[in-house]
N, C-alpha and C positions, 0 to 999 in steps of 0.2 A: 272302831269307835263311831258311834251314830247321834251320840248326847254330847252337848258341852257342858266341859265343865263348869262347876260355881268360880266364880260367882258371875260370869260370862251368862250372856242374856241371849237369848231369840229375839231373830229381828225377822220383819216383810221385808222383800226385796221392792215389791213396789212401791214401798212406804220412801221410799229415793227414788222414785224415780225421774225426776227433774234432775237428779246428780249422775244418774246413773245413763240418761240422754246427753250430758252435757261430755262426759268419758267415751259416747258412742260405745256402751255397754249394754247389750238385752236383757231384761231381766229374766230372762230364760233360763239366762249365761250366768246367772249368781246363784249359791250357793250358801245354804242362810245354816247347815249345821256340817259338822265333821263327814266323811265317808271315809269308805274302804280306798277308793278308788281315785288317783288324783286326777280325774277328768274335768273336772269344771273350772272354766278360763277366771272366775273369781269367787271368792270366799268371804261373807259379809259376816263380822261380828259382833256383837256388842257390849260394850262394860258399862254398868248402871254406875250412878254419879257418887255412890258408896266408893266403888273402887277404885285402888292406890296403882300407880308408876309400877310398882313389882311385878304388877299384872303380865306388863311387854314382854316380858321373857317369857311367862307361857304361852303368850295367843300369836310370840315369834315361830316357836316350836313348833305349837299344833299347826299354823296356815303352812310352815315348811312339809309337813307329813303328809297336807291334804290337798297343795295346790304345787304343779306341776312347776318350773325355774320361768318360765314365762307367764306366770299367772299373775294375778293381783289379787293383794289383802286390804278391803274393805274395813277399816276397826273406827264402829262409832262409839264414843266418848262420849257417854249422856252427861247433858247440865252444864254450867260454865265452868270452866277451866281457865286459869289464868297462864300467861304464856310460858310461865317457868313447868308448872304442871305439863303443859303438852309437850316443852322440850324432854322431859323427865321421859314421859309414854315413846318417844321418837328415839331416843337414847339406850332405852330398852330394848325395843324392834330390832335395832341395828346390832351386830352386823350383819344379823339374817335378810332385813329388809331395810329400803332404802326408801323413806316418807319425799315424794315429791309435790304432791297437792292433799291442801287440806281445803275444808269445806267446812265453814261454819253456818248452820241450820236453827233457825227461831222464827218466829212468829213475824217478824218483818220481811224476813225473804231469805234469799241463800246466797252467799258469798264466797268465790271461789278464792286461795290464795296459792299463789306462786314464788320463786325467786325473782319474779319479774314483777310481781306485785298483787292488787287486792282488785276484783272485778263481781260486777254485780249480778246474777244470774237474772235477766230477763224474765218477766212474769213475776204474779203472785205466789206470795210461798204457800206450798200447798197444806193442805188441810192436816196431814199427819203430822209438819212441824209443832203442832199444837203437844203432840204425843213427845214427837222428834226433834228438841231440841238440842242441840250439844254441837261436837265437832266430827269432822268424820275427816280417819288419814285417809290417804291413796298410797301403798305402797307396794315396789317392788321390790322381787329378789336384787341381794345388793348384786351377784354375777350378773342378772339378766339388764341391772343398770347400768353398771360400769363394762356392756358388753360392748366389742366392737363397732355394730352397725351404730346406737345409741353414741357412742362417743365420737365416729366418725361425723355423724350428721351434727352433733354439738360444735364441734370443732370447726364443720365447714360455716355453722350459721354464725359461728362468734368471731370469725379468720380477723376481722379487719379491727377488732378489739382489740387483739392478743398484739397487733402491728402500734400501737400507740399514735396519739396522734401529734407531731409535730407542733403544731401551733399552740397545743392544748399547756394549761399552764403546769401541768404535772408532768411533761414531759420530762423534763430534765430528770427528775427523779425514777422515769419508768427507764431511763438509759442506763443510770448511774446504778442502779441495780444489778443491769444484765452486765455491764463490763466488772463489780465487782467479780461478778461468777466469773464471767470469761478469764479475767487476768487472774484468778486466786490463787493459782499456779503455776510458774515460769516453766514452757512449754520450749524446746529448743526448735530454734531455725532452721527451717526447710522441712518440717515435721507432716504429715500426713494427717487432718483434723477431721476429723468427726463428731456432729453435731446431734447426738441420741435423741431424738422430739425436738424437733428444732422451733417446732411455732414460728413463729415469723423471722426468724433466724438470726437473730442480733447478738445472741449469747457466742456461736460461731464466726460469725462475720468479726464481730468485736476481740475475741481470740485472734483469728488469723491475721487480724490486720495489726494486731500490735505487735506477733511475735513472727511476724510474714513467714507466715504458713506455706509450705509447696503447694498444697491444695485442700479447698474444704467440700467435704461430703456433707449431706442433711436427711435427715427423713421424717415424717411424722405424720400420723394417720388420714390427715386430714388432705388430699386434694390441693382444697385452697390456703391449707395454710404452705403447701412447698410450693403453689404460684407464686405466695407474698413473700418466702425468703429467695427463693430465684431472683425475683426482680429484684429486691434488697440487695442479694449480695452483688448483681452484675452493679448497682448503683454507686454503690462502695468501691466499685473496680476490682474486684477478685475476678479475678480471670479463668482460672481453674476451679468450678463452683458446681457443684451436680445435685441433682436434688431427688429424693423417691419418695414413693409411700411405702407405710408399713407400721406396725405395731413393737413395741421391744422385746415380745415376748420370742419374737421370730422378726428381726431384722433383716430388713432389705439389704443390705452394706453391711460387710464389705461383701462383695459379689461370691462368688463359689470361684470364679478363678483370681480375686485378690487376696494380698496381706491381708491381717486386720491391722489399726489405725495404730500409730502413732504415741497419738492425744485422740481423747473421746472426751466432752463434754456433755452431759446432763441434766439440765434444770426445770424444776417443777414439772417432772413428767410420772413418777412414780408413782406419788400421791395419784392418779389416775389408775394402775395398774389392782385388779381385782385380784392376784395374786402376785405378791411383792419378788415371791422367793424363784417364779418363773421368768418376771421380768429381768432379776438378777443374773437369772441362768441365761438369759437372751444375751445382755450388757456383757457380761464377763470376757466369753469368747471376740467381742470386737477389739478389743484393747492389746495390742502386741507386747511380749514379753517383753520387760523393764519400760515400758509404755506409760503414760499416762491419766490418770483419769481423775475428774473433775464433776464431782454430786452435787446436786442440791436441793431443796423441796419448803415445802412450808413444816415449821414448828410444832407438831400437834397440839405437844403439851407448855403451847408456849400461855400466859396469861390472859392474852387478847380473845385464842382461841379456847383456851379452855371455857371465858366466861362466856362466850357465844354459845356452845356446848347448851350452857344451865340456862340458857336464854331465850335466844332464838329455836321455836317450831320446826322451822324449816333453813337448813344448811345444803351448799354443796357436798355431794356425795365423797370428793377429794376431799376435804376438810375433816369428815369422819374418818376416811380410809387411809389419812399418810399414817407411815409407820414412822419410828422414834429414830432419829441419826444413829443411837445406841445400838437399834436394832440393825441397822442398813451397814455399819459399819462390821458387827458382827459376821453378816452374811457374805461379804467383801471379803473380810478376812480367809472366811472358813471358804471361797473361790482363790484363795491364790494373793491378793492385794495387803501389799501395807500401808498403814494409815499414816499420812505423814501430818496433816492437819485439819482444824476445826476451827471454823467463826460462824456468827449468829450474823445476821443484818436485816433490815427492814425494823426499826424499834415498835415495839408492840402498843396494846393500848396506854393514851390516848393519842398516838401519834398516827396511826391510820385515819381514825376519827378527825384530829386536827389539818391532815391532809384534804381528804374529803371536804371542810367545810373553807379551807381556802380556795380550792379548785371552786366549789359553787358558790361562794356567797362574797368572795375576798379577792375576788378576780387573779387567784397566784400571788397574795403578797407573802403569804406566808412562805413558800415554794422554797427558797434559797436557805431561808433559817433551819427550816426544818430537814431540808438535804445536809445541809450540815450538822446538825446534832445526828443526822444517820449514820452519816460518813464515820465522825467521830466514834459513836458509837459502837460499829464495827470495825474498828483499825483498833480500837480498846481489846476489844473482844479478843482479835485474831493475833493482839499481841499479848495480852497480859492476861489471858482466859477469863474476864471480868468485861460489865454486868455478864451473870450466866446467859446460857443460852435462851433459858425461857424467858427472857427480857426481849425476844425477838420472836419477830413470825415466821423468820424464813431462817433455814442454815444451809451452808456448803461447809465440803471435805473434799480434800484432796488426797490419793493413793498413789502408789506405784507398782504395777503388777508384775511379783517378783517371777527374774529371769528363768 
């Protein structure tokens, strides 16, 4: 194929290139119609301001046929778009591709925007925004996004995030989170603990120290995120505390000449994994027969996030990618695990929203009130299976891997 299809438009590559400067992309490097051949490092296309959200699934397809798993798909969006329209074209994409900068282009200038926020490109906008107005994604393969290097490097740059901050007035509720996970299942004493993506390791640390663990292992991609639970755990005084890196998909721990674990703990790690049913296959074999284990992750289909979904342009590529506890339990099962339970926690919108605007504007008064409708919330949940699940962002499950 050397034509695109309708109702998809030809576009210059140079007619961006103020955007395509700002990506450190050549226009040499861009590729403005379909080939044979998936050689060119990015693929520019465009959809005239006639065209509907339905569009994404085609122009997912064709950039998948024509641009190699590291390339990039260029798709401008002529005319305005309001942000439910561009969540709609983003929603499409995915799960071929994974929208991390959009670019909006008019006659004032160019604006780049990010997860991190809305920045102004330097210079006059050039002459062709006159022609060029509208939005333009940047998106990658969702594998080449959610790929190792790419999440290694996120992880090292965000390590001190994921650690919370003590003073900070949301603390209490970033603790009270991680010991729900940790405690969700009585783990017996002197047990062997492993901490699958440990992050800053509090979900472990909080485990072991409540049901005094013989010893905790940890790993998680990041470098510095197992400096920050090392220091953690030695602070906590676990004295038998070891730390690795590694991926789930192929764990570092237990070593080639150990058991596997005990107890294994796992929270909000999967939702990162580009293949759910590999990282399963990783998890599985750590957990000793009649052993324990302890999931958990964000809600996909919970309220808060569905309407971010119909919303928000631009999301965490986890946010798109967790799969449903329905499905995770599923695949547990069909490894060998029985499911012994299910709670939802973290209450969904507007209780995020309401968090956030105590921590900045209400100096934490709100902090305690609202830890408690959680708490409640989830001790609701986990005992009387009410509010459902999708009243929450986040769930854990607990199994038992039969003998």
């Amino acid at each position: 194929m050397d034509t695109l299809p309708r109702p998809l438009t030809a576009l210059a590559a140079p007619d961006f290139a103020q955007v395509l400067d700002d990506l450190q992309l050549p226009v040499s490097q861009v590729a403005t119609s379909p080939g044979e051949e998936r050689s060119a490092p990015a693929l520019l296309l465009g959809a005239p301001a006639s065209s509907g959200s339905k569009l994404g699934r085609q122009v997912a397809e064709l950039a998948a046929a024509n641009l190699a798993p590291t390339g990039t798909l260029l798709l401008f969006l002529e005319g305005r778009r309001s942000q439910r329209e561009l969540a709609a074209w983003r929603n499409g994409l995915w799960p071929l591709w994974h929208v991390s900068v959009i670019y909006t282009l008019s006659t004032a200038g160019t604006t780049r925007q990010t997860l991190a926020g809305s920045e102004r490109l330097e210079g006059q906008a050039p002459k062709a925004h006159r022609v060029h107005s509208g939005s333009l994604f940047v998106a990658r393969h969702r594998v080449h996004a959610m790929g190792p290097d790419v999440t290694r490097e996120k992880f090292d740059a965000n390590a001190s995030g994921w650690n919370g901050d003590p003073g900070g007035p949301g603390y209490p509720h970033f603790r009270w989170m991680r010991r729900f996970v940790a405690c969700f299942a009585p783990i017996a004493p002197g047990a062997r603990l492993l901490d699958f993506g440990c992050g800053a390791g509090w979900c472990g640390i909080e485990a072991a120290k409540r049901y005094s663990a013989a010893s905790l292992r940890f790993f998680d991609p990041s470098p510095e995120m197992v400096r920050i639970a090392t220091s953690n755990a030695a602070a906590a005084g676990i004295e038998d505390a070891l730390g690795r890196t590694g991926f789930g998909e192929a764990p570092p721990l237990p070593a080639a000449d150990e058991e596997p674990f005990d107890a294994v703990i796992s929270s909000g790690v999967v939702s990162f994994a580009p293949d759910p049913e590999a990282w399963l296959a990783g998890l599985a074999p750590c957990v000793a027969r009649g052993g324990q284990l302890v999931i958990g992750d964000i809600m996909r289909e919970s309220q808060g996030f569905g309407r971010r979904r119909r919303e928000k342009p631009l999301l965490p590529a986890r946010e798109l990618n967790a799969a449903s506890p329905a499905d995770l339990r599923q695949g547990l099962e069909g490894l060998g695990f029985e499911h012994q339970k299910t709670a939802g926690y973290q209450l969904t919108r507007p209780f995020p929203e309401a968090m956030h605007l105590s921590e900045t504007h209400l100096k934490g008064l709100l902090t305690y009130p609202l830890l408690w409708c959680n708490q409640i919330g989830a001790a609701t949940g986990a005992v009387l299976g009410v509010p459902p699940l999708t009243r929450f962002d986040s769930w854990v499950m607990s199994f038992r891997r039969r003998d």
